[in-house]
C-alpha positions in Angstrom: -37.1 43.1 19.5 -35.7 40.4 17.0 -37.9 37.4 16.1 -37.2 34.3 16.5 -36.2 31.7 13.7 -38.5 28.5 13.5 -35.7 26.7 14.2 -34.8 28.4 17.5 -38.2 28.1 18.3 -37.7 24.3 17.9 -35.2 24.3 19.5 -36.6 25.4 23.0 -39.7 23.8 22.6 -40.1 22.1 26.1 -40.7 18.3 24.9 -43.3 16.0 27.1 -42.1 11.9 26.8 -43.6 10.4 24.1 -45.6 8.2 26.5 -47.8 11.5 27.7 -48.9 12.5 24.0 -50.1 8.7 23.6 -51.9 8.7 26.7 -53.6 11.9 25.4 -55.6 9.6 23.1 -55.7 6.7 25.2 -52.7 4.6 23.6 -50.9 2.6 26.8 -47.3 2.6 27.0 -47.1 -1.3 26.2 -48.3 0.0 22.5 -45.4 2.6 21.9 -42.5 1.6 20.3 -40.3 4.6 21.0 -37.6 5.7 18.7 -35.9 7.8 22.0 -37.8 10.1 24.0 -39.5 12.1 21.6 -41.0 9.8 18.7 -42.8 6.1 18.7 -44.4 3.9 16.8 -47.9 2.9 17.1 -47.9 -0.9 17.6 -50.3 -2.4 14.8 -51.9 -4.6 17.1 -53.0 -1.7 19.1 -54.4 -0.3 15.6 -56.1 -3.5 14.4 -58.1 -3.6 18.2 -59.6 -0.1 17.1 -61.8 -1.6 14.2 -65.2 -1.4 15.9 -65.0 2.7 17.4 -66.7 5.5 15.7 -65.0 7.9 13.7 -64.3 11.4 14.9 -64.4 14.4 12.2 -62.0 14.6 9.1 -60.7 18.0 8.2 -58.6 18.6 5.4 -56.1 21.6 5.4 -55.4 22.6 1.8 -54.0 26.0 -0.2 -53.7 28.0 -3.3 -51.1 27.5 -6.1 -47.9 27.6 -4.0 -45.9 31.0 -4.7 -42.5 32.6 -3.6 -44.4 34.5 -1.2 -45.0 31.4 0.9 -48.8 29.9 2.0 -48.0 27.9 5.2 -50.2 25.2 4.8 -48.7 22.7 7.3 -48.3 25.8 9.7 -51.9 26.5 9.8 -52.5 22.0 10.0 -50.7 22.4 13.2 -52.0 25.7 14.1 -55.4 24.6 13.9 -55.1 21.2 15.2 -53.4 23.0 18.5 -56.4 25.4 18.6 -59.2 22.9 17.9 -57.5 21.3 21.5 -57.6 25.1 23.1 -61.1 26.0 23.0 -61.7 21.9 24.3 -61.8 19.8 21.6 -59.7 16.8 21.6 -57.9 16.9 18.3 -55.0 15.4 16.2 -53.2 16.1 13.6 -52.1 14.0 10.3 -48.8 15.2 7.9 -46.8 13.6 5.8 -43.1 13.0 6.3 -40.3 14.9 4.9 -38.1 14.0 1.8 -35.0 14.6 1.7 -35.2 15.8 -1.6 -36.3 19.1 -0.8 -34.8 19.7 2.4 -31.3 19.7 0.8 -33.1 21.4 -2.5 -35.4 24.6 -2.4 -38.2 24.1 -0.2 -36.6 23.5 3.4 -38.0 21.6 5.6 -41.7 20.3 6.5 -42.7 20.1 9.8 -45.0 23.8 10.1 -43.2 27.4 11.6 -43.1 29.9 14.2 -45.5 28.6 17.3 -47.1 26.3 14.8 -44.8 23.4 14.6 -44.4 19.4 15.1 -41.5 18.6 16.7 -38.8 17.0 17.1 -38.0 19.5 13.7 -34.8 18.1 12.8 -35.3 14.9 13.5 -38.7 14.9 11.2 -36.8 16.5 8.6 -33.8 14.3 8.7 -34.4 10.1 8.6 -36.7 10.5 11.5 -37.3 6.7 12.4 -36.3 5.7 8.8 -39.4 5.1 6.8 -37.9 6.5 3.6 -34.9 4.6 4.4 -36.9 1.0 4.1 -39.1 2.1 1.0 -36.2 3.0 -0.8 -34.7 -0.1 0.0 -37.9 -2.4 -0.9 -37.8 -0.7 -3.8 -34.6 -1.8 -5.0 -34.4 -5.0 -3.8 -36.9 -5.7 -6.1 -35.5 -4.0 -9.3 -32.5 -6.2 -7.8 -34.3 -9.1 -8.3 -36.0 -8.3 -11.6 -32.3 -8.3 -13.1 -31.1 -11.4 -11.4 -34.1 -13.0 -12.8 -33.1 -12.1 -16.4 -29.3 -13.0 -15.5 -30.2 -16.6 -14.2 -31.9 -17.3 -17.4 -35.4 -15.2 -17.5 -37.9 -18.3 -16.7 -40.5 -16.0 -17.3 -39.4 -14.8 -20.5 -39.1 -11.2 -19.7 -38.4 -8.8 -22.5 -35.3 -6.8 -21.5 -36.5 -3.4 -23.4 -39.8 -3.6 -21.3 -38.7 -3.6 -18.2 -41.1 -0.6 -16.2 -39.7 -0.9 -12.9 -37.2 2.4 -12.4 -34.8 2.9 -9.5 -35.5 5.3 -6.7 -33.2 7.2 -4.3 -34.5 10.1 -1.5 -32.7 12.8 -2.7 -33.1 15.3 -5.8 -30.3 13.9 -8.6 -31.0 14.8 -12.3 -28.0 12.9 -13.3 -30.1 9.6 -12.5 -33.1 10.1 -14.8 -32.0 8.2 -17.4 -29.1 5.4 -17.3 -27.9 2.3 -18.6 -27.2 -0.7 -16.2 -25.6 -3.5 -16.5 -22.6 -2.6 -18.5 -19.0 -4.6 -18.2 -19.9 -7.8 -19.6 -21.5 -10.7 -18.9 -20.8 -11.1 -15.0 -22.6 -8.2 -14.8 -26.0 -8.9 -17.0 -27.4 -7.9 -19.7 -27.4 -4.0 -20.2 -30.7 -2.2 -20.6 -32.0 1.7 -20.5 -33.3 2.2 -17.0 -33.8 5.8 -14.9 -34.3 6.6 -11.0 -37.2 8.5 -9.5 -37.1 10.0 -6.4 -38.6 7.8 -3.8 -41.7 9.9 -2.8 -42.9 9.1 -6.5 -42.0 4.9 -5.8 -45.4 2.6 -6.3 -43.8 1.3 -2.8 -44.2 4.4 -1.2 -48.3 5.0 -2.8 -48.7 1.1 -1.5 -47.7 1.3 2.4 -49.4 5.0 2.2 -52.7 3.2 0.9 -52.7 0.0 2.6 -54.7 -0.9 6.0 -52.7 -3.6 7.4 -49.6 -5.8 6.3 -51.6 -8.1 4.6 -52.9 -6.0 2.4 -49.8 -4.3 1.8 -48.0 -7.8 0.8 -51.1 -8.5 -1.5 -50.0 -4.8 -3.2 -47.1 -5.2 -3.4 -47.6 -8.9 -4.7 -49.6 -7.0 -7.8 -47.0 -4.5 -9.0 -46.2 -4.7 -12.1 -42.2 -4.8 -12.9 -42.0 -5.9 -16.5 -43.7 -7.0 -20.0 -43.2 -10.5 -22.2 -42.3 -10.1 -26.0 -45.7 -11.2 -25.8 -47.1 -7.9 -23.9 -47.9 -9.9 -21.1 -47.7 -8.5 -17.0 -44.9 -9.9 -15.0 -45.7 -8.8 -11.4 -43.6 -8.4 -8.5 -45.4 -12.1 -6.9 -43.9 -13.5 -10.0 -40.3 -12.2 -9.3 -40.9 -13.6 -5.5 -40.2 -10.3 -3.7 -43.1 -9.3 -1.8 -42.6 -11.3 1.3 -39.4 -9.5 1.5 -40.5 -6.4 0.8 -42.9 -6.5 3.4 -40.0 -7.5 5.3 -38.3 -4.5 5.0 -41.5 -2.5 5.5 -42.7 -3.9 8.7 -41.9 -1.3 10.7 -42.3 1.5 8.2 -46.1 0.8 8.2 -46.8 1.7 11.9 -47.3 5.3 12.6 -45.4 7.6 13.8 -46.4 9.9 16.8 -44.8 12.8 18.1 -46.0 16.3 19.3 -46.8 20.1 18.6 -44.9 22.9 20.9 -48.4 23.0 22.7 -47.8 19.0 23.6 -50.7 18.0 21.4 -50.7 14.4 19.6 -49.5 14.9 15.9 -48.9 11.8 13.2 -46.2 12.0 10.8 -46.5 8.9 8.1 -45.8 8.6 4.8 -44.9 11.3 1.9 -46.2 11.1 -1.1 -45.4 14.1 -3.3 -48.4 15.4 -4.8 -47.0 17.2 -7.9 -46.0 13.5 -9.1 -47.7 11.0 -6.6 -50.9 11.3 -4.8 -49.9 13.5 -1.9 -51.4 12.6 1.3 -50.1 10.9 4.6 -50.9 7.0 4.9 -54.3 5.8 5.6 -53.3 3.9 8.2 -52.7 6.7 10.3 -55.6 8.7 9.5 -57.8 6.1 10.0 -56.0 5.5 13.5 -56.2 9.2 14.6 -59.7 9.2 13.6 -59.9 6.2 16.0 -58.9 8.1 18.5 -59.8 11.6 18.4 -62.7 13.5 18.1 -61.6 15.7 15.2 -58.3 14.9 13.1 -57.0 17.8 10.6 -54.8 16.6 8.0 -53.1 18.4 5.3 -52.9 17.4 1.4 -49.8 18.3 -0.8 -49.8 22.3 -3.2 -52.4 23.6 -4.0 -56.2 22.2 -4.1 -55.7 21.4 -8.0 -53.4 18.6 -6.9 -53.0 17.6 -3.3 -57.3 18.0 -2.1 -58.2 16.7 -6.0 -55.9 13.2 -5.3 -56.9 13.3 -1.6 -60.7 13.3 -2.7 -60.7 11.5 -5.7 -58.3 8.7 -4.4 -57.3 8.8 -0.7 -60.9 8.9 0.3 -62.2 6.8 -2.5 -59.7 3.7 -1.2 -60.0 4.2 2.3 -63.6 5.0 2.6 -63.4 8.0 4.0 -65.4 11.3 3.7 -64.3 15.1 4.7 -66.6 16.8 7.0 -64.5 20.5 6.3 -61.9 21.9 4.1 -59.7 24.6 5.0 -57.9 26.5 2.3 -55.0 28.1 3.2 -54.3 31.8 1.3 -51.9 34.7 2.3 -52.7 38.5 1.2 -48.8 38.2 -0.2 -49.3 35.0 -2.1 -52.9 36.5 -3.4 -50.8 40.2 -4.5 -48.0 37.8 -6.4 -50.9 36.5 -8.6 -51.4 39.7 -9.1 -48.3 40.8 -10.6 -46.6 42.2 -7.8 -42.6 40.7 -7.6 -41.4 39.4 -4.4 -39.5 42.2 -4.1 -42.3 44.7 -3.5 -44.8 42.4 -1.4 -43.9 44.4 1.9 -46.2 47.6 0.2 -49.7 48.0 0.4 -51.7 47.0 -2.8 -55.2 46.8 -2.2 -55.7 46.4 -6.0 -53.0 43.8 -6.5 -54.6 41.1 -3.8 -57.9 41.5 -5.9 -56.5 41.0 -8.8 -55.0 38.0 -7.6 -58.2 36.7 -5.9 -59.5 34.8 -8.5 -56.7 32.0 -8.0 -58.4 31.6 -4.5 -62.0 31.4 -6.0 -60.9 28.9 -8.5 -60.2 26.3 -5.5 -62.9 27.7 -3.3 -65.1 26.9 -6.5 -63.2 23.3 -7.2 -63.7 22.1 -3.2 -67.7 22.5 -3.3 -67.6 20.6 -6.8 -66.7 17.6 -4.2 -69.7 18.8 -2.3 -68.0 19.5 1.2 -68.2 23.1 2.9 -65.0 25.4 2.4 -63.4 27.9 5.3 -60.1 30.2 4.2 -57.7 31.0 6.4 -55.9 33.6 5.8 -52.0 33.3 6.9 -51.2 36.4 8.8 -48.0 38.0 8.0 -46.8 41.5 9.6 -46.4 43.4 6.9 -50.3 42.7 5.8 -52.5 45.9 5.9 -56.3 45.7 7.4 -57.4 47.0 3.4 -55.8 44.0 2.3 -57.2 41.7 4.4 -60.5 43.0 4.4 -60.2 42.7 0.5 -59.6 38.8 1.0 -62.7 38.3 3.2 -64.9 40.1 0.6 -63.9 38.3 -2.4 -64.3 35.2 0.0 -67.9 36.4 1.0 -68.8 37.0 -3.2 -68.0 33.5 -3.1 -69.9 32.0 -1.0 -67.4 30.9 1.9 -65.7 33.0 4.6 -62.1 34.0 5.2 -60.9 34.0 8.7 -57.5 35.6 9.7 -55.2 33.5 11.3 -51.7 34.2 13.7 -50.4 31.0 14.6 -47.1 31.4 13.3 -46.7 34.5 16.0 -49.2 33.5 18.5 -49.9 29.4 18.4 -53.4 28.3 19.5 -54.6 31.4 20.7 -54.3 32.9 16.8 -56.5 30.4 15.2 -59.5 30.0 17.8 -62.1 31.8 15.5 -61.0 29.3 12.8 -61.0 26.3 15.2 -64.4 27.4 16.7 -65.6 27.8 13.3 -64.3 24.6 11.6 -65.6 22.4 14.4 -69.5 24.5 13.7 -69.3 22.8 10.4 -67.7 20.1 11.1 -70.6 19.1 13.9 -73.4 20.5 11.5 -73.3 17.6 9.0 -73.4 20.0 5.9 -71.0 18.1 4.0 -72.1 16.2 1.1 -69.1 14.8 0.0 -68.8 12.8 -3.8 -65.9 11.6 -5.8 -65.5 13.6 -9.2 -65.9 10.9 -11.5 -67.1 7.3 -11.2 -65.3 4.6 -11.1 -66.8 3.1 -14.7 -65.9 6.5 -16.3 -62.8 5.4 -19.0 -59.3 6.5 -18.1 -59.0 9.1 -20.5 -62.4 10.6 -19.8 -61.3 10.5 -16.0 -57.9 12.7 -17.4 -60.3 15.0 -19.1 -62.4 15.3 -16.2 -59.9 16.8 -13.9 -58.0 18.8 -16.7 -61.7 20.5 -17.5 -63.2 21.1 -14.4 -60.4 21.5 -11.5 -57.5 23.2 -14.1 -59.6 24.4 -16.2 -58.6 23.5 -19.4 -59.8 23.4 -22.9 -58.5 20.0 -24.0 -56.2 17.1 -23.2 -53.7 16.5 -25.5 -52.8 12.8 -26.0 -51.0 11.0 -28.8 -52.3 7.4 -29.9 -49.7 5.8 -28.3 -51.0 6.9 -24.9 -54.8 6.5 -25.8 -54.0 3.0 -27.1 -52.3 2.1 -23.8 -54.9 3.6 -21.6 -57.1 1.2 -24.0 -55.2 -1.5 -23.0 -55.0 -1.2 -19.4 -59.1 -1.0 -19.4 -59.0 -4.1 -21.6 -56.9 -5.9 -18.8 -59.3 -5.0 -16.2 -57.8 -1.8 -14.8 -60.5 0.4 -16.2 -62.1 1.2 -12.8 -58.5 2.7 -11.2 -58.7 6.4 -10.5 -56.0 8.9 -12.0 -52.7 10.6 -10.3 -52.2 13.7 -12.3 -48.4 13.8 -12.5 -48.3 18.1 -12.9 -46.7 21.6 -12.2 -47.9 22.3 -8.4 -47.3 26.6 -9.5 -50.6 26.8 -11.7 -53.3 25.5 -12.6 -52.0 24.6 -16.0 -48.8 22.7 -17.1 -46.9 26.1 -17.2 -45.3 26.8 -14.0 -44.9 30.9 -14.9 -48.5 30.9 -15.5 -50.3 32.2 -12.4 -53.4 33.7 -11.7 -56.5 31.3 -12.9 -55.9 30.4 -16.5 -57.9 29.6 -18.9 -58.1 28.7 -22.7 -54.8 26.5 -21.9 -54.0 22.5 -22.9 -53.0 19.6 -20.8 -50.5 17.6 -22.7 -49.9 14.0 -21.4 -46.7 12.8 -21.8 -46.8 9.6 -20.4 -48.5 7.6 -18.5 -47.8 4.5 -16.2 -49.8 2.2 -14.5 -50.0 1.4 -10.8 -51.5 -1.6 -9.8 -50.6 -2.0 -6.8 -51.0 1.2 -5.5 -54.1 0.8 -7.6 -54.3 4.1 -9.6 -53.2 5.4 -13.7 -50.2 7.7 -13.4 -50.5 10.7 -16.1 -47.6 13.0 -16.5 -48.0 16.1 -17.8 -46.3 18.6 -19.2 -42.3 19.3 -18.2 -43.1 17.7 -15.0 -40.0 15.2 -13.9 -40.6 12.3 -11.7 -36.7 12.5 -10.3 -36.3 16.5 -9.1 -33.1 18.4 -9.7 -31.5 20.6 -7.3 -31.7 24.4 -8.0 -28.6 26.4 -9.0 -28.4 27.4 -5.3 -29.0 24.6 -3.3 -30.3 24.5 0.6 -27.9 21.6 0.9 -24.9 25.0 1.0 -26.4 26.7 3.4 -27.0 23.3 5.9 -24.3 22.3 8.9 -23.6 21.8 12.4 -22.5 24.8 14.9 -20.0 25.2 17.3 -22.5 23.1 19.9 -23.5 20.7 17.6 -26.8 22.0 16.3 -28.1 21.8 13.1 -28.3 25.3 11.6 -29.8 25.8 8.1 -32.7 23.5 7.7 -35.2 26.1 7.6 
């Protein structure tokens, strides 16, 4: 018997209206501003009524070090959120939107697999109800601005050569890194060094992704800043004039979107902060809205723990108030024999001695989750070709650590394969245990806050940092941005800034290349490493292997 594709699976998925999954969690139809049949809106004056209920319980889905071998983190959000609502809870879930970066790249698309998935798929992966579309465009119509400030005669004196505010577009392009704009004479400006990112990494996109309401986005946005004097002094986005605009533009980008798992259960997709380079988590305003409205809300954080659960903690929560009552950490027995040496190639054999040796990534986050003081379950991704001796060998390195692994068949059996994880996460969930606590305080200096994470979540021996970088970090705290937290800018394959090295490493360095500050967003960007804030394409990419069929149907998205 052949197996079904994700996206065939997709593809059948019997759909309920939009308006059923919102009267799931009590939203009326008057409050649903549907983008067709399948996907809506949230009406923000529907959210802003919501102020006074109790919270249900936060449960974040995270993984190890992403590998070849695949983890399925999103798979198991879904999966669990659709079997926390099969054994009677009433549950939601909260991901992040997909870029088109990696779609057309290496990664494929993002909306979970087999009977684990949100859907409409390729809609979600492909503009959905153009979010990305009106960051990207905010974006640039304030770096359009900033330059016809300095053509109409630069009333606020802004020095040409320290202009911070890069270009962004939603798709991988190395070509774009670095440029020079302006050229062709004087009808065209005055030509300076500039560079693109790709818009997941955008200020805008950390800003609507952080902000409650649009007020508060406007007043972010309003604090951005663009440019420096000759003098060293902040030109902001306010100053330029571009935030009522922008907000403009991002009106309808900051509602959430709703749509549904294949069991019809209420899933938000919002926002999609890379966490390699930005902060990595779907917007607060939607997790605060599903928590509104549900009685548990799993939501996922970008990679591995050492990036996506270390920015969700240590910024995400720390901004919105909010405090995990459970993390899951997502691990497969061919992901755990990779770290053990074992090439792709060979995964399908059994190698009881492989997964162990590959274990200790798994401890590492298991070990870096409590430091946040909030109880840790594994779930362990079931593939077919996974043996009982390996999978027993993942529960008792779990056990030695002091957590529990739980194997998990969503991707082949939906709801029904992740009750014993749903029944379990919901136990601690309802028990209280969690004790959660930002690493670092917010009066710790910004380099101490680098060295913080690079010493106890990567465990490294030392941050390296030239004077230049420790004189700006200086700088910023002089200027009253001492308090922000830090976005580790970093590799998501291993814990260090070397992508080849797997495992849990340890005697390593974290070289800081850069770093950049976001005050809007309200956080110190530090790049590390080879780490590029504008992807490339592989030499293969998905983009080739993408199209439409004979009946119209997109075939190659995942």
């Amino acid at each position: 018997m052949s197996v079904k594709s994700d996206i065939e699976i997709a593809r059948e998925a019997k759909k309920r209206p939009i308006q059923e999954i919102g009267a799931k969690l009590g939203i009326p139809e008057k409050h649903l501003l549907p983008y067709g049949h399948e996907k809506a809106k949230v009406g923000q004056a529907f959210i802003s009524g919501l102020k006074d209920r109790a919270n249900g319980k936060l449960i974040l889905v995270t993984a190890i070090n992403p590998t070849p071998a695949g983890e399925g983190k999103t798979t198991t959000t879904v999966g669990l959120g659709d079997g926390l609502n099969a054994i009677g809870k009433q549950a939601a879930i909260c991901i992040r939107e997909a870029s088109l970066g990696p779609c057309f790249g290496m990664k494929g698309g993002a909306a979970g697999g087999g009977y684990a998935q949100v859907v409409p798929m390729e809609a979600m992966n492909l503009h959905f109800t153009g979010d990305f579309h009106a960051i990207t465009s905010a974006h640039n119509l304030l770096s359009a601005m900033i330059d016809n400030h300095i053509y109409w005669g630069n009333e606020l004196g802004i020095d040409e050569r320290r202009v911070v505010w890069r270009r962004v577009m939603d798709m991988n392009d190395r070509a774009l890194r670095d440029v020079v704009v302006s050229l062709g004479g004087v009808a065209n400006g005055f030509p300076r060094q500039g560079g693109f990112d790709i818009t997941v990494a955008s200020e805008v996109m950390a800003i609507l992704c952080l902000s409650t309401d649009l007020a508060d986005l406007e007043d972010r946005l309003g604090r951005i800043i663009v440019a420096y004097t000759r003098e060293r002094e902040p030109i902001t986005c306010a100053q330029i004039g571009a935030a009522g605009a922008m907000t403009v533009l991002l009106k309808d980008a900051m509602q959430p979107n709703l749509v549904q798992t294949l069991e019809h259960n209420p899933a938000f997709v919002h926002g999609g902060p890379f966490a390699n380079i930005a902060h990595g988590c779907n917007s607060v305003i939607a997790t605060t809205t599903a928590l509104k409205l549900a009685d548990y809300v799993v939501t996922e954080a970008g990679f591995g723990a050492d990036l996506g659960a270390e920015k969700f903690m240590n910024i995400k929560c720390r901004k919105a108030g909010l405090a995990p009552d459970c993390v899951v950490l997502v691990a497969t027995v061919r992901a755990m024999k990779m770290n053990g040496g074992v090439a792709k190639a060979d995964l399908g054999a059994e190698n009881v001695a492989a997964v162990q040796a590959g274990c200790p990534n798994l401890g590492r986050h298991i070990q870096n989750v409590k430091s946040f003081g909030v109880p840790v379950v594994v779930a362990i991704n079931h593939f077919v070709s996974d043996t009982d001796a390996e999978v027993q060998a993942v529960k008792d390195y779990v056990a030695e650590m002091g957590s529990e692994a739980i194997l998990c068949k969503h991707w082949a059996e939906g709801s029904k394969g992740t009750e014993a994880l749903a029944t379990r996460v919901a136990e601690i969930a309802d028990s209280g245990t969690s004790q959660f606590a930002p690493l670092y305080a917010d009066e710790m200096g910004l380099f101490e806050k680098i060295e913080t994470i690079a010493t106890r979540i990567y465990h490294a021996d030392e941050v390296l940092a030239d004077k230049k970088i420790r004189d700006q970090l200086r700088a910023w705290e002089a200027a009253g941005f001492g308090h922000l937290p830090v976005c580790m800018a970093k590799t998501q394959y291993s814990f260090s800034t070397d992508p080849n090295l797997r495992g849990a490493p340890t005697g390593h360095s974290v070289p800081v290349r850069e770093v950049r500050l976001s005050a809007g967003a309200g956080f110190i960007v530090a790049i590390c490493g080879e780490i590029m804030t504008m992807p490339g394409l592989p030499r293969t990419p998905a983009a080739q292997s993408i199209g439409l069929n004979e009946a119209g149907d997109v075939e190659g998205l995942f």
